[in-house]
C-alpha positions in Angstrom: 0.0 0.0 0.0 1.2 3.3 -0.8 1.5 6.4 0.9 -1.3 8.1 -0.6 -3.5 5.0 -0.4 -2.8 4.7 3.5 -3.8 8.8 3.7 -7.1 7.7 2.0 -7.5 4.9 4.7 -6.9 7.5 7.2 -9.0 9.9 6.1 -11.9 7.7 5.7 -11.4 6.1 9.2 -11.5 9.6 10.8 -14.3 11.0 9.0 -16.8 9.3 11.2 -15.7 10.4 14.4 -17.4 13.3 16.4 -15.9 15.0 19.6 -17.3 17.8 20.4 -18.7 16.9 24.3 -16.0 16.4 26.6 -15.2 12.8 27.2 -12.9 10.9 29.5 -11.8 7.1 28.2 -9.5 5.0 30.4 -7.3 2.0 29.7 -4.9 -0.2 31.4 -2.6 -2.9 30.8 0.7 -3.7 29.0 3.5 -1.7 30.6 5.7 -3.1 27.4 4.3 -0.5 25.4 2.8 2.2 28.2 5.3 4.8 27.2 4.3 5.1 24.0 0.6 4.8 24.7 1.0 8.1 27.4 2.3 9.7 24.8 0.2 9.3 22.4 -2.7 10.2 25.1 -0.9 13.6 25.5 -0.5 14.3 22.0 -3.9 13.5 21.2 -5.3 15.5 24.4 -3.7 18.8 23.0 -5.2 18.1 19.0 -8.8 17.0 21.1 -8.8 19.4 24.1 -12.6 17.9 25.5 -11.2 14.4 25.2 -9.4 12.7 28.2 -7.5 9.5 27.7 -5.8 7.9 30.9 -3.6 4.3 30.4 -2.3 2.6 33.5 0.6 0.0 32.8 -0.2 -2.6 35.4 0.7 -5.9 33.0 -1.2 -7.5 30.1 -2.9 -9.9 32.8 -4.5 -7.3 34.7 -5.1 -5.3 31.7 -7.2 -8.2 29.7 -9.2 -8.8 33.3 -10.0 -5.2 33.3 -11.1 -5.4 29.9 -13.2 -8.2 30.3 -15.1 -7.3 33.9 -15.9 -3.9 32.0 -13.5 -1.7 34.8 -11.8 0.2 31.4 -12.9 1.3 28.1 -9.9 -0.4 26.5 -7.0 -2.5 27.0 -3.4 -3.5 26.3 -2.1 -6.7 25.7 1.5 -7.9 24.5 0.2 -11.0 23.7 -3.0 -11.4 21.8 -5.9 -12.7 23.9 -6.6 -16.9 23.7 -10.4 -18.0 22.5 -10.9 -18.2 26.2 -10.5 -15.2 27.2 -12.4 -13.7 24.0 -15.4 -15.7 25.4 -15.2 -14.7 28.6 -16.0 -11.4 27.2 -18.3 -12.7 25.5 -16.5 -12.0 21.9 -17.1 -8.1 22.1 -14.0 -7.6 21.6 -11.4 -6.4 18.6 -7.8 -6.8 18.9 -6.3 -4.2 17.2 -2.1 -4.6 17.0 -1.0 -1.0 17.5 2.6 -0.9 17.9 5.8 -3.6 18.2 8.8 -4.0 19.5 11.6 -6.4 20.7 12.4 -7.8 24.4 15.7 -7.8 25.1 18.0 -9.4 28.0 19.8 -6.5 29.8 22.6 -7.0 32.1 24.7 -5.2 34.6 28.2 -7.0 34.3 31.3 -4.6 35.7 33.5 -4.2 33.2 31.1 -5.5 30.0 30.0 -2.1 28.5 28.9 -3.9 25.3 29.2 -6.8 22.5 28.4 -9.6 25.2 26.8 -12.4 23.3 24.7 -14.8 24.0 24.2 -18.7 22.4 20.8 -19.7 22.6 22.2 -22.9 24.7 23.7 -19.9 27.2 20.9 -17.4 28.0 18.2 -20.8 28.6 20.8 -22.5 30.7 21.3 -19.3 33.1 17.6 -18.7 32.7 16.7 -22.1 34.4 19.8 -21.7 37.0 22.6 -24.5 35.8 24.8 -21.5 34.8 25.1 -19.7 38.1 28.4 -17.2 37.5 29.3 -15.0 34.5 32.7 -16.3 33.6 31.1 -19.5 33.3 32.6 -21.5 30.1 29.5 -21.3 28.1 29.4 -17.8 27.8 33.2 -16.9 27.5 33.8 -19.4 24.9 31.4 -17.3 22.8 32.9 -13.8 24.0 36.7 -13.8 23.5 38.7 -10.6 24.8 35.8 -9.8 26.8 36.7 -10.0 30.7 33.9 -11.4 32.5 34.2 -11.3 35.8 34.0 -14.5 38.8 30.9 -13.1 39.6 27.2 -14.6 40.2 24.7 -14.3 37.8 20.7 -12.9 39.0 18.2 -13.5 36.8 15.7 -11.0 37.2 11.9 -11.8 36.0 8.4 -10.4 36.2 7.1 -10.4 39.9 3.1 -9.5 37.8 0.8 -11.2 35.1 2.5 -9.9 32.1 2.6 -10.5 28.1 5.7 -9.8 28.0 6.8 -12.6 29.9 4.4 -14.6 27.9 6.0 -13.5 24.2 9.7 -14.0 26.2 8.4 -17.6 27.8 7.0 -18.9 24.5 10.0 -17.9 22.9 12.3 -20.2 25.6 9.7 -22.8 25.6 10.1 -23.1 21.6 13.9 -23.1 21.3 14.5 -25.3 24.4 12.8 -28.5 26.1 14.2 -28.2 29.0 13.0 -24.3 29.4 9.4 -26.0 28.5 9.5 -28.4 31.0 11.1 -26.3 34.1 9.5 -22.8 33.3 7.4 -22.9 30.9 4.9 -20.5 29.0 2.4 -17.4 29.8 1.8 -14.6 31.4 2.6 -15.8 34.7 5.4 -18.7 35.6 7.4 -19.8 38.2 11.2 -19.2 37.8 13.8 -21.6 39.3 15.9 -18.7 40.2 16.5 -15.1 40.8 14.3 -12.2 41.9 11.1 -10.4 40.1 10.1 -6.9 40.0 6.7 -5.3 39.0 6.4 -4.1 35.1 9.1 -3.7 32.5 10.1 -0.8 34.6 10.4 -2.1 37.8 12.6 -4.9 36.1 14.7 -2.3 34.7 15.4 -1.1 38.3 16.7 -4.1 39.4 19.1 -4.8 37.2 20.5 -1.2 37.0 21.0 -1.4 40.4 22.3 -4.9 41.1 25.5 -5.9 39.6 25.6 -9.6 37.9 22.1 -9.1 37.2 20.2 -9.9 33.9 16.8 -9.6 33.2 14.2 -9.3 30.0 12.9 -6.2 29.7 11.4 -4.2 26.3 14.0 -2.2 24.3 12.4 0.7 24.9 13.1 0.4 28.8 16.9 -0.4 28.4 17.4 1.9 25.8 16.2 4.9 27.9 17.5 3.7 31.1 21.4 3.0 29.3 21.1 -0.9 30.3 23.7 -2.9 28.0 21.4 -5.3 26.1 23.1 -8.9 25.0 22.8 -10.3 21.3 21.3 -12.4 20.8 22.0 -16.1 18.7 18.8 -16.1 16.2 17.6 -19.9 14.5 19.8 -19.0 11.6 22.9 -19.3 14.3 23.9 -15.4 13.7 24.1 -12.7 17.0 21.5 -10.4 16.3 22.2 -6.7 17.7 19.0 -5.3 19.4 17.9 -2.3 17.6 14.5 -1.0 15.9 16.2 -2.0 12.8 16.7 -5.7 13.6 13.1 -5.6 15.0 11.7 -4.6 12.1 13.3 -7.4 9.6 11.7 -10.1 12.0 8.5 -8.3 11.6 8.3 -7.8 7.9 7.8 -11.3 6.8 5.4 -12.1 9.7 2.0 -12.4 8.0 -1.1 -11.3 10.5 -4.2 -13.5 9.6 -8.0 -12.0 9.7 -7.9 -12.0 13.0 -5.0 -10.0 13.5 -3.1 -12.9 16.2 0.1 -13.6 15.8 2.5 -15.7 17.7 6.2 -15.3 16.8 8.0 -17.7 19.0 11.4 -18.5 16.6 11.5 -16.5 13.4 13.6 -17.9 10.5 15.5 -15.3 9.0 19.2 -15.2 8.8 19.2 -11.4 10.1 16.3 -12.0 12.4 15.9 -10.6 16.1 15.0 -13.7 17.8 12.2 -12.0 20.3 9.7 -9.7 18.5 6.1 -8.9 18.7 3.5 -6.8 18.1 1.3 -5.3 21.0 -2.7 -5.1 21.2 -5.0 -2.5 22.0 -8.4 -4.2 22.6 -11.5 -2.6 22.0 -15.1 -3.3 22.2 -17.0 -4.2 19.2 -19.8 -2.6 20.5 -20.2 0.5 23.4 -23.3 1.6 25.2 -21.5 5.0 25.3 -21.7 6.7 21.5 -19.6 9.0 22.8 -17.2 6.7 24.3 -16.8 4.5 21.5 -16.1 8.0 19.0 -13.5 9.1 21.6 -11.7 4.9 21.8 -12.0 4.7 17.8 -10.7 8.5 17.3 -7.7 8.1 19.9 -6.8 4.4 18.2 -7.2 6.1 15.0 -4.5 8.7 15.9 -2.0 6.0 17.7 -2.2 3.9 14.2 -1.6 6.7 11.6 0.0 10.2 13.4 1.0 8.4 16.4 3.5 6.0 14.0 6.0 9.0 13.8 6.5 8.7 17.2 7.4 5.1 17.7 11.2 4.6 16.6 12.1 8.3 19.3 10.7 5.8 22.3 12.3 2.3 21.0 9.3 1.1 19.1 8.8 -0.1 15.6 6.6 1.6 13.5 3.9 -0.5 12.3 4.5 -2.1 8.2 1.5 0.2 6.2 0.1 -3.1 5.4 -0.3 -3.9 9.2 -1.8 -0.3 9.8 -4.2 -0.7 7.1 -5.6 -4.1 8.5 -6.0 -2.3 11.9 -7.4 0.4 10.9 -10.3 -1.8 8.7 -10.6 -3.7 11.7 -11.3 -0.4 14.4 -14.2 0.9 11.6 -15.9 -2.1 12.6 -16.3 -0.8 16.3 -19.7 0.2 16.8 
C-alpha cells in the first residue's frame, strides 16, 4: 500500500468520528508499550482538548481482566488474547495490533559495557539456574577478549501477570525443552531462580542497580535507562544486535491473519531478532457510550496513523502500512 493510499484509509477512518462533548476514556494494561501509549494520550489530548484519555501500565494480565469485567474502556495486551479469554468477554471484543517492538536481555556485568553475546544454549541454561556465574565457560567461549568477571549471575523476572513474559516464555519454551519443562509458557510462571520486579520498569530497576544481574525487559526500557542489552543467537545461528532495525526485519515477513493474532516464538530469517512482537489495543465491538466508542475509535485512530511518527524516538517499531491498514479496517468495525 502506498503512501497516498494509507492517507485515504486515514482519512476515511476519521471522518466518522465526532468529539465535540467532553469525554474521558481509560485503559490499562501492557506496561511493554505504556510509554508510547502516554504519549500518544498527551499528544492527542492537545489536538482533542474535551477528550481525556488515561492508560495505567499494570501488566497484560490485569489489563485483559480489566477489559473483560468492563472496569476500562480499552485494554493493552502484549500477547493477543486466547479464544478463552475472547469468550469470557463474551466475543465483544477487537484486537487491534497498535505498535511492536523487541524484548531484550539487559545485564549489569562490571567491566562488560557492550558486545556480550549470547548462544541460545547460554541465555536458557542461566535462565533455568545450571549457569550460576558469569565467567562461566559457556558464555566466555562465545565472547573472546571480553573480561567477565567471577561473579554470580541474577536473573531477574516479572514479579506481575504480564505479556511480556508470555512473548519471552514462549519464545524459551520453543527453542529449548528443558526451558518448556522447568518454566514454561504465559503470562505468569514460576522461575527456578532469581528475583522479580513489577512491570518492564520495575525490572529495569533491578538490574541497573544490582550488579551480575540480567533480566528481560522491552527495548524501549533499556534503551532509555542506558542498560547494556546482549545479542542475541537467532535460528539461523547469527548474534542479532537489538535495535529497531533488527526488529523490524523479524516483523516484515510475519504475516497477521484475519484475526490479526500472531504468535512469533522462533523467526527464521538469517538477520532475524530472535524475540519480536507486536502489542494489542483491545476494543469493544460494541459500546453503550456513543460518545465513548467515538473518543476509543478516534484516539486508536491517531495511535495507528500520526501516532507511528512517534514510535522509533521511544524504542518502538513503527507499524509495516500493510499492518496499519488491517488495523485500521478492523477499528471501523467498532460500533
Amino acid at each position: 500500500m502506498n503512501r497516498t493510499t494509507l492517507a485515504a484509509v486515514v482519512l476515511a477512518a476519521t471522518a466518522s468520528f465526532n468529539l465535540s462533548a467532553a469525554t474521558t476514556i481509560s485503559g490499562s494494561g501492557a506496561t511493554f508499550p505504556a510509554p508510547l501509549y502516554l504519549r500518544w494520550a498527551a499528544d492527542f489530548h492537545k489536538a482533542n482538548p474535551d477528550t481525556t484519555v488515561n492508560y495505567q501500565g499494570n501488566g497484560s494480565g490485569a489489563g485483559v481482566q480489566q477489559f473483560i469485567a468492563g472496569i476500562t474502556d480499552f485494554g493493552g495486551s502484549d500477547v493477543a488474547m486466547k479464544d478463552e479469554e475472547i469468550s469470557k468477554a463474551k466475543h465483544n471484543v477487537v484486537l487491534i495490533p497498535a505498535t511492536a517492538g523487541t524484548i531484550v536481555l539487559a545485564y549489569n556485568v562490571p567491566g562488560v559495557k557492550s558486545g556480550l553475546q549470547l548462544t541460545r544454549a547460554a541465555y536458557i541454561g542461566i535462565l533455568v539456574g545450571n549457569i550460576k556465574n558469569w565467567n562461566d565457560r559457556a558464555i566466555a567461549k562465545n565472547n573472546p577478549g571480553v573480561s567477565l568477571p567471577n561473579l554470580p549471575i541474577t536473573v531477574v523476572a516479572r514479579a506481575d501477570g504480564s505479556g511480556t513474559t508470555a512473548v519471552f516464555t514462549g519464545h524459551c519454551s520453543e527453542v529449548s525443552s528443558e526451558f518448556k519443562d522447568k518454566v514454561g509458557s504465559g503470562k505468569s510462571v514460576t522461575w527456578p531462580v532469581g528475583v522479580a520486579g513489577k512491570g518492564n520498569d520495575g525490572v529495569t530497576a533491578l538490574i541497573k542497580s544490582t550488579p551480575g544481574a540480567i533480566g528481560y525487559v522491552e527495548f524501549g526500557y533499556a534503551t532509555s535507562n542506558k542498560l547494556n542489552m546482549a545479542s542475541l543467537q537467532n535460528k539461523a545461528g547469527k548474534f542479532i544486535v537489538p535495535s529497531i532495525e533488527s526488529g523490524s526485519t523479524t516483523l516484515a515477513s510475519v504475516h497477521l491473519p484475519g484475526d490479526l493474532r500472531a504468535f512469533i516464538l522462533d523467526p527464521n530469517g538469517a538477520n532475524d531478532y530472535p524475540i519480536a512482537t507486536f502489542t494489542w489495543l483491545l476494543v469493544h465491538k460494541q459500546y453503550a457510550d456513543a460518545a465513548k466508542a467515538a473518543a476509543v475509535k478516534a484516539f486508536v485512530n491517531y495511535g495507528l496513523t500520526t501516532g507511528q511518527a512517534t514510535a522509533p524516538s521511544l524504542g518502538y517499531i513503527t507499524l509495516p502500512e500493510t499492518v496499519v491498514k488491517q488495523s485500521l479496517a478492523a477499528l471501523a468495525t467498532v460500533k
